[in-house]
C-alpha positions, -999 to +999 in steps of 0.1 A: -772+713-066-774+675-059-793+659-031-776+629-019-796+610+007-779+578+028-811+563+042-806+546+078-816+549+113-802+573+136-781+561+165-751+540+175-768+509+179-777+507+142-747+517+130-737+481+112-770+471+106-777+462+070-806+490+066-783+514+072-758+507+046-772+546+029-757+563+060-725+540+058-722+555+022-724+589+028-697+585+056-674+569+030-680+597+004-677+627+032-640+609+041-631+598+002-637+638-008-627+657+021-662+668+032-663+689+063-682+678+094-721+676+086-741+702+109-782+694+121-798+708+094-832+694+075-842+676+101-810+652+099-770+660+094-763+678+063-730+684+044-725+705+013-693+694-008-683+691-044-674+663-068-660+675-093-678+704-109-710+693-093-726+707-063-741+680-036-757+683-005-753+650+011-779+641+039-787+619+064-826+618+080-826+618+117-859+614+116-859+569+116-864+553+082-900+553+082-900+592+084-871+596+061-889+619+035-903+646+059-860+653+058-858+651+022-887+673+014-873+700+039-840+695+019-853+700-017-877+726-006-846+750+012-828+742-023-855+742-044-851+713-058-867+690-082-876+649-075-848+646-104-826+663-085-825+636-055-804+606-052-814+577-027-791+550-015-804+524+001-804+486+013-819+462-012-832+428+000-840+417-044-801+420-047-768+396-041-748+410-009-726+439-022-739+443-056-750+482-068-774+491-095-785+522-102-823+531-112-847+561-115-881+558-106-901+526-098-920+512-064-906+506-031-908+467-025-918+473+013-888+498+021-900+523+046-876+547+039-881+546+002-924+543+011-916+576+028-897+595+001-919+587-021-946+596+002-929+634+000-916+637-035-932+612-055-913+581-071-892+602-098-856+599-073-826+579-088-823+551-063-789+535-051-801+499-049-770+478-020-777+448-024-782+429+015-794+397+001-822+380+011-823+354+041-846+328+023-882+330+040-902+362+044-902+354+084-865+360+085-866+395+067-870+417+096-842+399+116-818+403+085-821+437+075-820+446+113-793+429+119-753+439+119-734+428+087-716+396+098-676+400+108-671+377+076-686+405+056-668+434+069-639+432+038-664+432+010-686+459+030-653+480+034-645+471-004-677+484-015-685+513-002-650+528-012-657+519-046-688+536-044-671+567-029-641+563-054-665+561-082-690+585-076-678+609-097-700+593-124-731+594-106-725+630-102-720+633-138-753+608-145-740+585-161-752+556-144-745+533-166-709+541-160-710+539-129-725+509-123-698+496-146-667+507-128-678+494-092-687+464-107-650+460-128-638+473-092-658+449-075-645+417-095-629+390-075-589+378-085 
């Protein structure tokens, strides 16, 4: 079993903000593979589906972003699962708009969801870094990452997340590297 976590605040009036391009994920890969409905469970919605041979829970905190991991621990702990085990995606402010990369481990640059998991787990999660760009001066950070992706945006948001969903089979598999290569090839502008 897999632990896929789409970090993001709960509610409709987040729902196109840039922080919560994790949950926006998660939507696209529950509709991409035909998983059912998620149910409250773990203090957040839960789904359990398969990509390929690969077992994933996928998971979406209810708890706010700065409270993510108290959902991710209850998660691995039901499953007994292991930090290595767990898969974060996230908004990232050090990337372009739309680019992905994939790492494991490292700090959390002033994320509260990712200060939180790490908080619960400790730092050893592969992390889905989505790139939000940043807005050019640190005053204008909380404004941008709060704020709804721009109608302007919307075809390269759409165009990203189902190339994440489409290849995600990879990232089941771990191969990262793959991964990361396909979107991007996918990703390319003609």
């Amino acid at each position: 079993m897999q632990l896929w976590v789409g970090l993001g605040n709960p509610g409709a009036q987040y729902a196109l903000h840039r922080h919560n391009v994790g949950f926006m994920v998660l939507d696209a890969l529950e509709e991409v593979h035909g998983f059912p409905e998620p149910k409250k469970k773990f203090q957040g919605w839960a789904v359990e589906g398969r990509l390929g041979s690969e077992k994933l829970l996928l998971l979406k905190p209810a708890t706010f972003m700065n409270e993510s991991g108290r959902a991710v621990r209850a998660a691995m702990d039901f499953y007994k699962l292991a930090p290595s085990d767990v898969t974060v995606f996230h908004d990232e402010l050090d990337l372009e708009p739309f680019k992905v990369k994939v790492k494991v481990g490292g700090g959390h640059a002033g994320h509260n969801g990712l200060r939180s998991v790490d908080a619960h787990i400790g730092p050893d999660f592969r992390r889905v870094r989505i790139g939000i760009g940043h807005p050019g001066h640190k005053s204008r950070v909380h404004g941008h990452v709060l704020g709804n992706y721009a109608k302007a945006e919307i075809d390269d948001l759409a165009e990203m997340l189902g190339g994440i969903a489409a290849e995600a089979d990879w990232l089941a598999k771990g191969d990262n590297a793959r991964f990361m290569s396909e979107l991007a090839l996918k990703m390319q502008k003609d």
